[in-house]
C-alpha positions as CSV (number, residue, x, y, z in Angstrom):
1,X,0.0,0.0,0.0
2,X,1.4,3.3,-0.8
3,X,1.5,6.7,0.4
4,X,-2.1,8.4,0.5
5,X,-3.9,12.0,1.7
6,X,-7.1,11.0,2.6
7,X,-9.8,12.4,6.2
8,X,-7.2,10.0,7.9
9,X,-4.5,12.6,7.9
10,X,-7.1,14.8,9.9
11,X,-7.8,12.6,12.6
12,X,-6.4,11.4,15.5
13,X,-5.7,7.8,16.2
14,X,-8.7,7.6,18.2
15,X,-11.0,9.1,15.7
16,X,-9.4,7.1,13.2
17,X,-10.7,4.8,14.7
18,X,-14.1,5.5,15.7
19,X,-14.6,6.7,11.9
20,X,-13.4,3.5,10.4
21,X,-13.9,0.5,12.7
22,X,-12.1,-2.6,11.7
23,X,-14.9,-4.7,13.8
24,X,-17.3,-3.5,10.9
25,X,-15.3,-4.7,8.2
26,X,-12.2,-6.1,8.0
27,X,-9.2,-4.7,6.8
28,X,-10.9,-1.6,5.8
29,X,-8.4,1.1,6.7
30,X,-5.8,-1.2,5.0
31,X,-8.0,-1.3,1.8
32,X,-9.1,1.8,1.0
33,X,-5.5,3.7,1.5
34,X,-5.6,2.6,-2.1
35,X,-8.8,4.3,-3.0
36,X,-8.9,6.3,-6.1
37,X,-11.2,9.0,-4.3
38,X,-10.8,9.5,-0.9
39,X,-14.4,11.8,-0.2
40,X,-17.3,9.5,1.5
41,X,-15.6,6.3,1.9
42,X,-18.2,4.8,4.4
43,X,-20.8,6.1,1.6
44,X,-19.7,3.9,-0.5
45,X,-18.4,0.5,0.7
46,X,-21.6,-1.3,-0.4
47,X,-21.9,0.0,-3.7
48,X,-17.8,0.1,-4.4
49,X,-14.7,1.5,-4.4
50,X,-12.0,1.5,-6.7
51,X,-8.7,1.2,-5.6
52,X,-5.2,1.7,-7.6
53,X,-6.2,3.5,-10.8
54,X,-9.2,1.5,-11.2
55,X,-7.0,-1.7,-11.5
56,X,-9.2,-2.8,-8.7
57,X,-12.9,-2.4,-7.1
58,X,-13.6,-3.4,-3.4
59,X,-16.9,-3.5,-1.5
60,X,-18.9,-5.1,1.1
61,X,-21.8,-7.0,0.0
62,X,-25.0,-8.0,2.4
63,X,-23.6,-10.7,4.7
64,X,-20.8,-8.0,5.4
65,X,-17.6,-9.9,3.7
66,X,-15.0,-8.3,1.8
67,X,-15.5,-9.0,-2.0
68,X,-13.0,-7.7,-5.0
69,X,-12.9,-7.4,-8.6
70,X,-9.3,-7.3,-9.8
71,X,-9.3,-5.6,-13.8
72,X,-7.0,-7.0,-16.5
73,X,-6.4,-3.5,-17.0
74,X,-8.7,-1.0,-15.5
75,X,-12.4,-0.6,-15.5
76,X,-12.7,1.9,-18.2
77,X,-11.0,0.0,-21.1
78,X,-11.5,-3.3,-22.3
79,X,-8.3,-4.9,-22.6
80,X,-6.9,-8.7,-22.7
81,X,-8.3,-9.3,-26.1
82,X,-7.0,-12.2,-27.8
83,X,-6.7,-11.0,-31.2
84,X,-4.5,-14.8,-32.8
85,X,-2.4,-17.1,-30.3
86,X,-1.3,-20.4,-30.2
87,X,-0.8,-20.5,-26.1
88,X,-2.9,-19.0,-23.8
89,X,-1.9,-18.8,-19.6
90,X,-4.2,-16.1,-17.5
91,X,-2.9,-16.2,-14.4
92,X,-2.8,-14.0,-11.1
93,X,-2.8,-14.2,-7.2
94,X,-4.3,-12.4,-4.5
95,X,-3.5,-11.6,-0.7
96,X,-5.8,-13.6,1.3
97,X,-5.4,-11.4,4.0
98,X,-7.5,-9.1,2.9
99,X,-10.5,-11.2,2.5
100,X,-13.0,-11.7,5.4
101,X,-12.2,-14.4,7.5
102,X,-13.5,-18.1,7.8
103,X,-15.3,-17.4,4.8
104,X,-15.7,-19.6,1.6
105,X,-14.6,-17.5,-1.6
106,X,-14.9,-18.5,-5.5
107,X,-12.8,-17.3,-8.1
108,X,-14.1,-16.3,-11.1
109,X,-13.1,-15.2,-14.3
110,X,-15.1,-12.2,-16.0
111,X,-14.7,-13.2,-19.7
112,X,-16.7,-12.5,-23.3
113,X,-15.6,-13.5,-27.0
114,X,-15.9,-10.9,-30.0
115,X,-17.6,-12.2,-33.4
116,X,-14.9,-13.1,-34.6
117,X,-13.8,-15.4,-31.9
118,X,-12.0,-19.0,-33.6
119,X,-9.8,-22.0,-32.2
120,X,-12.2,-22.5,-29.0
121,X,-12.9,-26.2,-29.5
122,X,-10.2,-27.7,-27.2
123,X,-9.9,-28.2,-23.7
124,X,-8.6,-25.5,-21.3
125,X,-7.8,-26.0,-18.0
126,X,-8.9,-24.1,-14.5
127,X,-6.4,-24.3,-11.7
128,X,-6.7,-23.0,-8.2
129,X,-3.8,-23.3,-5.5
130,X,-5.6,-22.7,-2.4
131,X,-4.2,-20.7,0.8
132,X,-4.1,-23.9,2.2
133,X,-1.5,-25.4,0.0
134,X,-4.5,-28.0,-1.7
135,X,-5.4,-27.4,-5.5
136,X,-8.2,-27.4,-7.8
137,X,-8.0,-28.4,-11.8
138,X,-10.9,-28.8,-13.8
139,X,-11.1,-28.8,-18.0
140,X,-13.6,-27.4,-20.2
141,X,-14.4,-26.7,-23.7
142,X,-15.4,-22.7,-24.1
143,X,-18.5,-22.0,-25.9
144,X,-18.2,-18.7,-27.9
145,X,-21.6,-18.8,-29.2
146,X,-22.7,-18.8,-24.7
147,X,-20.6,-15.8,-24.4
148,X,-20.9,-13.5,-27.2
149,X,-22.1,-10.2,-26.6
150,X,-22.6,-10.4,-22.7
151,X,-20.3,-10.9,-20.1
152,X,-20.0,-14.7,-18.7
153,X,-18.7,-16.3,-15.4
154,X,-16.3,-18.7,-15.5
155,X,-16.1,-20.5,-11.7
156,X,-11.9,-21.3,-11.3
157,X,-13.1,-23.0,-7.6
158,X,-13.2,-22.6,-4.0
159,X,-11.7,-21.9,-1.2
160,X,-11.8,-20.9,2.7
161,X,-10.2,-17.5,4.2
162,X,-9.2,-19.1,7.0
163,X,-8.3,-17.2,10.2
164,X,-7.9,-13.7,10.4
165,X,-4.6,-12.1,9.4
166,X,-3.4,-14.9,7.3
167,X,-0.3,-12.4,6.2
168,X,1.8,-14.2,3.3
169,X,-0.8,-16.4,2.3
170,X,-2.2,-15.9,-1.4
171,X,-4.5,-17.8,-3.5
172,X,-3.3,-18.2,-7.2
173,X,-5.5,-18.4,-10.4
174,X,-5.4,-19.7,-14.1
175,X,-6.7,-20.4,-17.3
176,X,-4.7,-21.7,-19.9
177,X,-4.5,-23.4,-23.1
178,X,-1.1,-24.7,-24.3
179,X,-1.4,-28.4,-25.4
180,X,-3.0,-28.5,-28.8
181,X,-1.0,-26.0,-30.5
182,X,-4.0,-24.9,-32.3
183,X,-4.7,-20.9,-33.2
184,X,-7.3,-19.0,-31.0
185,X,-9.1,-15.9,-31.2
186,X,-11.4,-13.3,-29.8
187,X,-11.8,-14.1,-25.8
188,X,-11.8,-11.3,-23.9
189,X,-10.8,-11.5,-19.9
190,X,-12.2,-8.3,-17.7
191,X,-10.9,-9.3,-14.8
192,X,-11.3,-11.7,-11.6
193,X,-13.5,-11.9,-9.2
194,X,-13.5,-12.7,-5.4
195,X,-16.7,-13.3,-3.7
196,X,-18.6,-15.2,-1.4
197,X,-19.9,-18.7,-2.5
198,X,-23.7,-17.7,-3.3
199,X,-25.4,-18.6,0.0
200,X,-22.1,-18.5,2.2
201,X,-22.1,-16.4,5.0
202,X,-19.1,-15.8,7.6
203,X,-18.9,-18.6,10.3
């Protein structure tokens, strides 16, 4: 986390404190000295707030966990097009740390295809290396004609938190494609995505 001038620098510790409660949601002082606008932050952890140049969004959503959407670029451009490739490896990681604890997360992908999209009838595989040193690795076969025109969900896998201040522990994503050797075209990654399993809750 960098350097920052944000209502923090106006307040004492104490206020600090009493204006951002960590008991209310975790990590949020930590998180939002990488906001892009500093005005209202309270205002606006529900709806979301971008951190970093808009390379990232955090929020709260309504069981009160930490969720984040991490951009392939930032939000304003549409970026990671695959125009022709033979090998294709999107991968990334993400500090567990700052994720609610003793929660179940999913990672997911954020991903369209263009009309033009070509090369998508072999498998490509989804791994997850969980905080807890396990994995996940599941093939598919992408179906452009599902995803063009809208953006699509593609589910990586699971994964638990774990306890509170888990510093140095990450959880590392990818899709990839390397084994036929065949040209591909047209997939278009926004970003990633780290939320709640639909119906989770913290425990």
């Amino acid at each position: 986390m960098g350097c920052f001038v944000s209502i923090l620098s106006l307040l004492s510790p104490d206020q600090a404190e009493e204006e951002f409660p960590e008991v209310q949601y975790h990590k949020f002082k930590d998180i939002v000295k990488d906001a892009d606008d500093k005005s209202d932050l309270l205002q606006r952890v529900h709806p979301g707030i971008y951190l970093k140049n808009k390379e990232m969004k955090y929020w709260v959503d309504e069981s009160g966990s930490n969720c984040f959407m991490c951009y392939a670029s930032d939000e304003d451009v549409e970026v990671a097009c695959l125009m022709d490739i033979c090998w294709l490896a999107a991968e990334g990681d993400f500090d567990v740390s700052l994720l609610s604890p003793g929660v179940n997360y999913e990672v997911v992908f954020i991903l369209t295809m263009k009309d033009f999209s070509h090369g998508w009838d072999n498998i490509v595989t989804l791994r997850l290396e969980r905080p807890d040193n396990t994995e996940h690795e599941e093939e598919i076969i992408l179906d452009p004609e599902e995803l063009k025109g809208q953006w699509g969900e593609l589910v990586v896998g699971e994964f638990n938190s774990g306890v509170p201040d888990s510093k140095g522990r990450v959880v590392a994503f990818k899709l990839s494609e390397t084994t036929s050797g065949q040209w591909k075209g047209g997939l278009v990654i926004k970003g990633v995505l780290l939320q709640p399993v639909r119906g989770d809750s913290p425990s």
